[in-house]
C-alpha positions in Angstrom: 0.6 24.3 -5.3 3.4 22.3 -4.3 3.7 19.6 -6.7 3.8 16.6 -3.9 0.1 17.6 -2.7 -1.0 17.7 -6.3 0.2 14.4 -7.4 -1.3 12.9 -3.8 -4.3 14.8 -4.5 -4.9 13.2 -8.1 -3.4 9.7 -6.5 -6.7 9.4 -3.7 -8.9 11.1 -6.0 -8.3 8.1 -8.1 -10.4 4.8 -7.4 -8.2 1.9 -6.8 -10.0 -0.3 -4.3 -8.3 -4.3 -4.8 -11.0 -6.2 -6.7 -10.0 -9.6 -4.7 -11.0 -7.9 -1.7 -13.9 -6.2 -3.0 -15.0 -8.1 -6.6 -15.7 -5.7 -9.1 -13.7 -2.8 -7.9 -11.4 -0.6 -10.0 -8.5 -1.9 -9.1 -4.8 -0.3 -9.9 -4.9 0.2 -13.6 -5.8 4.6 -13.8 -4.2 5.1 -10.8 -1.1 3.2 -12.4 -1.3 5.4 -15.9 -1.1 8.4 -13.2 2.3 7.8 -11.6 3.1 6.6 -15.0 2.6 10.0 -16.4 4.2 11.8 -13.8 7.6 9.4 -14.1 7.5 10.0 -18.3 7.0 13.5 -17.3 10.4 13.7 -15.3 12.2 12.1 -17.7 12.3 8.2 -16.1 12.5 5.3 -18.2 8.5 3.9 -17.4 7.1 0.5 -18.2 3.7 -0.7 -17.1 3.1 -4.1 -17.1 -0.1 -6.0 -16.3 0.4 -8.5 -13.5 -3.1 -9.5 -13.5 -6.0 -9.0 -15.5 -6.2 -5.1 -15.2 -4.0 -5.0 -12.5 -1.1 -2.9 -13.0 3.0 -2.4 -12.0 4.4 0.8 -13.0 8.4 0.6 -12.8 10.5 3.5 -13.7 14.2 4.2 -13.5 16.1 6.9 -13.7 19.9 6.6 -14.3 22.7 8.2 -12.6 25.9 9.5 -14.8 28.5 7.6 -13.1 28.1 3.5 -11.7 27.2 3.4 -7.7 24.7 1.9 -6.0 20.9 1.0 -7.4 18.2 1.7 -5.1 14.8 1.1 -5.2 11.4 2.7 -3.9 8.9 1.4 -3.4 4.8 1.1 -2.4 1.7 -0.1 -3.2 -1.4 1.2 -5.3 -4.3 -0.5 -4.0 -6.5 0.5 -1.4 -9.2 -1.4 0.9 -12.2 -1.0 0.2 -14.0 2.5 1.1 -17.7 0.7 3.3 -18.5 3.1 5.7 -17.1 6.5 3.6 -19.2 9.1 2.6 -16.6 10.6 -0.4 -14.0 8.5 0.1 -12.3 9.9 -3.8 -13.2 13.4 -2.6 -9.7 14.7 -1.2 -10.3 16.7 1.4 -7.6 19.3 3.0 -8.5 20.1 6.7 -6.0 21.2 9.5 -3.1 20.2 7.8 -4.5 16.8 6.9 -5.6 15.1 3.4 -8.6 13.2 4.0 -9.5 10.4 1.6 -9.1 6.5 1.0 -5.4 5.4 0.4 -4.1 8.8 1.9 -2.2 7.2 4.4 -2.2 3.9 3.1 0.0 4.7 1.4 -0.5 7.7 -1.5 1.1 10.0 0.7 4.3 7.6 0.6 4.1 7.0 -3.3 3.4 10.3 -3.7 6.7 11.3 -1.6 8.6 8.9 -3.8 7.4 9.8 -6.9 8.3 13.5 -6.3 11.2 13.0 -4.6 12.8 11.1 -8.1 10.9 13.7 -10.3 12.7 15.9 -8.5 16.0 14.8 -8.4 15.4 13.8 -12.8 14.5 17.3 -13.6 17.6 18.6 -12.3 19.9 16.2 -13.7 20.9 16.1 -10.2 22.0 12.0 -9.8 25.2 11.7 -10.5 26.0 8.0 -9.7 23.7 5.0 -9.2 20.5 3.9 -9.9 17.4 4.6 -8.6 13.8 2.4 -9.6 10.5 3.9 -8.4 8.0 0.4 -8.4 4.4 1.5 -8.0 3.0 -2.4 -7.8 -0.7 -3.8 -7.1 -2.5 -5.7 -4.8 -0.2 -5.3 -1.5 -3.4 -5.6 0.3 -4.2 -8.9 -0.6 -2.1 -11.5 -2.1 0.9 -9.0 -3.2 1.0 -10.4 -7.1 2.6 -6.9 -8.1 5.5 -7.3 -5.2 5.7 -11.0 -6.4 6.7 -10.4 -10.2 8.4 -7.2 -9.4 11.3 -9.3 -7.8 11.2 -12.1 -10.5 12.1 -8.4 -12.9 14.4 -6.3 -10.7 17.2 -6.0 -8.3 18.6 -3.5 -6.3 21.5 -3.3 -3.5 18.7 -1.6 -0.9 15.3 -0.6 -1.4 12.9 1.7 1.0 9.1 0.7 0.9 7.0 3.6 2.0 4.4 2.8 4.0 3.4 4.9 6.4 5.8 4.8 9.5 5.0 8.3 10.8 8.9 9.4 9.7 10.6 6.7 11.9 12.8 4.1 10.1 11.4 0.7 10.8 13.4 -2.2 10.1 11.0 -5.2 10.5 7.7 -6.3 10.7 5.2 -9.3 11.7 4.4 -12.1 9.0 1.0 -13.6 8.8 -0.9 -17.1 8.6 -4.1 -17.7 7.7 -5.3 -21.2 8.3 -9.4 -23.1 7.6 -10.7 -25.4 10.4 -14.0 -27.2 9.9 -16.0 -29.4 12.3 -18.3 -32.1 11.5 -21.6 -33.6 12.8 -24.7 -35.5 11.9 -27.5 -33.4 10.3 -30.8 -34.3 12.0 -34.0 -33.2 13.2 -33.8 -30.7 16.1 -36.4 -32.5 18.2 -33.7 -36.1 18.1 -30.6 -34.9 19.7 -29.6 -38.7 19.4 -29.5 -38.7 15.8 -27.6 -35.5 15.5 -24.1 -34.0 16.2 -23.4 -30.3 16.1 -21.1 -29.2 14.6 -21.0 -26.0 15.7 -20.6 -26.8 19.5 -18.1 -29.2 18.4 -15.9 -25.5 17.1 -16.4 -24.3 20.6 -14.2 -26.1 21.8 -11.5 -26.2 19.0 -12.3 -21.8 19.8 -11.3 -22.3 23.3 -8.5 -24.3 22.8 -7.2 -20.8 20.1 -8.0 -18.6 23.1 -5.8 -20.6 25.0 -2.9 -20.8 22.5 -3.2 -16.7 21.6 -2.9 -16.0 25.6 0.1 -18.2 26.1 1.5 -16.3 23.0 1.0 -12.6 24.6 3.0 -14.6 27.9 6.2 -14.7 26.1 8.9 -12.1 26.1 8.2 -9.7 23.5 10.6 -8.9 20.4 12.3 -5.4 20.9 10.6 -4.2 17.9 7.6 -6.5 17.3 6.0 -7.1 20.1 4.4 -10.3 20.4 2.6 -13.4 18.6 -1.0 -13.5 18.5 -4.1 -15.6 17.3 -7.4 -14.0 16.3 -10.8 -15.9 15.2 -11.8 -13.7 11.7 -14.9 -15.3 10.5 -17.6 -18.4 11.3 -20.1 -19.9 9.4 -22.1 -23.4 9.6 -25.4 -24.8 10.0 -28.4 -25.2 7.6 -31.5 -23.4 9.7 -32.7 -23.5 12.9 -34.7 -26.7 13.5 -31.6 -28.8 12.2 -28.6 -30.0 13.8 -25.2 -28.6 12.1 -23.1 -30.6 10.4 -20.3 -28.9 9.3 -19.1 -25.4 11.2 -16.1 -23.7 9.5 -13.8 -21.3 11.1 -10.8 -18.9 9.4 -8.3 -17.5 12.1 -5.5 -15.3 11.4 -1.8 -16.1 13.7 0.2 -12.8 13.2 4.2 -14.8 12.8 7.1 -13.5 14.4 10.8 -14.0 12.8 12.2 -17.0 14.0 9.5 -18.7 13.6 8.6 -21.6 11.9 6.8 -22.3 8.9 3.1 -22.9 9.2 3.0 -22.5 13.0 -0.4 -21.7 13.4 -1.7 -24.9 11.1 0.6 -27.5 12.9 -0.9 -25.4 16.2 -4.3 -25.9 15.8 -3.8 -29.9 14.4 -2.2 -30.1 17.9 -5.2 -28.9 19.2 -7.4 -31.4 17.1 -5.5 -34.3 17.8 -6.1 -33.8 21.9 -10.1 -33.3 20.9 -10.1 -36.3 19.0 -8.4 -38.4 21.8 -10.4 -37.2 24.2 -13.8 -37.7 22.1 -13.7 -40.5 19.7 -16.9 -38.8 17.7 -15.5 -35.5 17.7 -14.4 -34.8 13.5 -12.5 -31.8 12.8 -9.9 -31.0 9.9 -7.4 -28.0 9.4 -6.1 -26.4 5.9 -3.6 -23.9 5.5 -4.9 -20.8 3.3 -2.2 -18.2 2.8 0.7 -17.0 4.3 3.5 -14.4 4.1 6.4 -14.3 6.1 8.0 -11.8 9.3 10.5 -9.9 8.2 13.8 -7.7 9.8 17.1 -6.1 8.4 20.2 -5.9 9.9 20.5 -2.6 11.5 24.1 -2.2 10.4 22.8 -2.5 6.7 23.8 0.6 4.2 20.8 1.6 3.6 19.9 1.6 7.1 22.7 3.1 8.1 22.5 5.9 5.3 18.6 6.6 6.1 19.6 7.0 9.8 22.3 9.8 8.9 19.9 11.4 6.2 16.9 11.4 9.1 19.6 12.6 11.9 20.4 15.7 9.7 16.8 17.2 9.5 16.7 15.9 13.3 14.3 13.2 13.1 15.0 10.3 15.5 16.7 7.2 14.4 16.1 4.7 16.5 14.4 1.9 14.4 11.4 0.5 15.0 8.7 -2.3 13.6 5.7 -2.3 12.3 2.4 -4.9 13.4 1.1 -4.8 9.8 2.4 -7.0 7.2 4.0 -5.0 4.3 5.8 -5.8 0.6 9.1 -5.2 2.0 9.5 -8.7 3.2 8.9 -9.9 -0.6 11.8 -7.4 -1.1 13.9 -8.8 1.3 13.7 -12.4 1.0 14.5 -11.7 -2.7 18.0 -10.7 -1.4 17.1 -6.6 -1.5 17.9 -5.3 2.2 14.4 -3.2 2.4 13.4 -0.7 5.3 10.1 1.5 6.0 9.7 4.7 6.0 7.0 7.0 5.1 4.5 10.0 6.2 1.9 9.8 9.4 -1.3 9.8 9.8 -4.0 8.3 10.7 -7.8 5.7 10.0 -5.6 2.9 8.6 -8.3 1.0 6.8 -11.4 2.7 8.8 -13.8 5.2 7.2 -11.7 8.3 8.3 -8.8 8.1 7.0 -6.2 11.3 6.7 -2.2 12.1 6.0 -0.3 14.9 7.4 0.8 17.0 4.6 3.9 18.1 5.9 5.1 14.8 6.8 4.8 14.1 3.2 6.7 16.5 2.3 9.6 15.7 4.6 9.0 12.4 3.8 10.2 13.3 -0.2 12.9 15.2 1.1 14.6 12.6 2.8 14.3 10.7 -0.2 15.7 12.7 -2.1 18.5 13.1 0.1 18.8 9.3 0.8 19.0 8.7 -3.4 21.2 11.1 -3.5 23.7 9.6 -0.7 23.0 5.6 -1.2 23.8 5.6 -4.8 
């Protein structure tokens, strides 16, 4: 069997839903001793450091025999969690696809990379540069591996491969997440004069967000990104039926474009309460920022754009670049100083309860990575 498929098959096959989305899950730490194994195996310099309480980065470098340019590789070993699977660690090969949680997002891509640098280490077949393969955790939360594997390493370009069904994307949206909550007056629901509701009260700080999310989708749209947007995630308030609320609290997520500024969705929605509060002297509302990463694009004319494109033109894959909607680690990457770009295998049920690769674009996807390591350095 072609050693890509078996290391992607023992990758899914491996447990390694994020335990801050889902608490108690398995989190990164065998799936890290995996690709750890298979680096030692080629010959890399490996270490594996803990970046959280078993939550693992595997980093391994393999050096070149003459200076040139460092590179780095990089993806993410944590998965979403699997509600809604039936054998979501059961790899399953159908039709050219692998079926199974994290098999396009993204153990086809760290599988690619891993192979494409064993590859390259068994047959002493670098001959200038550098090239570091970072396996890191928790991309799909708060990215703490991402976070302390810049504060460790450098590079002069770096690929993360996230699955970008084999076109080279140079940017993609940032994210804001931002708390409101609305006050009232608990009371007895037979004495509406005694109570306020808070929950009401969120109507109209949720129609005011409609509002601001449809003006967004008015604007002209980035090239690659598309547009802004605004989307309610989760309510909650009240005590039980025969009580008026008082307290309603709403998290929304405003997907950021670049150019941007800082905390545009919290200084968006305090617009919004300010006007409510002028316009109702009992209306009580406050707004909190939660988390937030930031949109991120390269400079088309950067080398490692430049060298992907040539690399992809030669196995006649197109090269115009594109952007991704979803947030990704290379933006950590980049605003570190490391020009980063995307590209990895296709395939399909990001995050849903089907999710598949397509084999053969993981193996073209470690072919151009081996050819891109061997060009760029």
């Amino acid at each position: 069997m072609d050693t890509v498929l078996t290391l992607l098959r023992d990758l899914v096959a491996i447990d390694s839903v994020n335990p801050s989305l889902v608490p108690g899950a398995a989190g990164e730490a065998a799936v890290a001793a995996r690709v750890a194994g298979a680096l030692r195996t080629a010959g890399l310099d490996v270490e594996v450091s803990e970046v959280a309480p078993g939550r693992s980065n595997v980093v391994g470098v393999l050096e070149g025999r003459a200076s040139g340019r460092t590179l780095m590789l990089c993806g993410h070993l944590d998965t979403v969690g699997v509600e809604g699977m039936t054998a979501p660690f059961d790899p399953v090969e159908r039709d050219g696809r692998l079926y199974g949680r994290g098999a396009q997002d993204m153990k086809g891509g760290v599988a690619a990379m891993v192979d494409a640098v064993s590859s390259l280490a068994a047959g002493g077949m670098l001959r200038t540069g550098r090239v570091i393969v970072a396996a890191v955790a928790d991309e799909e939360f708060a990215s703490v591996g991402a976070d302390a594997l810049v504060r460790e390493c450098t590079a002069d370009g770096a690929v993360v491969t996230e699955p970008t069904d084999l076109t080279l994307a140079t940017g993609h949206k940032g994210f804001e997440w931002v708390e409101v909550e609305t006050r009232g007056r608990a009371a007895h629901g037979s004495r509406p004069g005694e109570g306020l509701d808070a929950i009401l009260r969120m109507g109209r700080v949720l129609a005011r967000l409609e509002a601001i999310d449809a003006h967004l989708r008015t604007r002209p749209m980035h090239p690659l990104l598309g547009t802004a947007s605004l989307h309610a995630s989760t309510i909650s308030g009240g005590r039980e039926l025969s009580v008026y609320p008082d307290y309603c609290q709403l998290r929304f997520e405003r997907r950021t474009m670049t150019g941007e500024p800082e905390q545009v969705g919290l200084n968006e929605v305090r617009g919004v309460l300010e006007e409510l509060c002028e316009a109702d002297p009992e209306f009580e509302a406050a707004a909190r920022p939660v988390f937030s990463r930031p949109s991120y694009e390269v400079p088309a004319d950067d080398g490692v754009c430049l060298t992907l494109s040539q690399v992809m033109r030669a196995r006649d894959l197109g090269t115009d670049p594109t952007g991704m909607t979803y947030w990704t680690d290379a933006a950590i990457l980049g605003n570190a100083g490391i020009p980063t770009v995307l590209f990895g295998p296709a395939g399909a049920g990001l995050h849903g309860p089907e999710e598949y690769v397509d084999i053969d674009s993981v193996r073209v996807c470690r072919d151009v990575l081996k050819a891109l390591v061997t060009e760029y350095c």
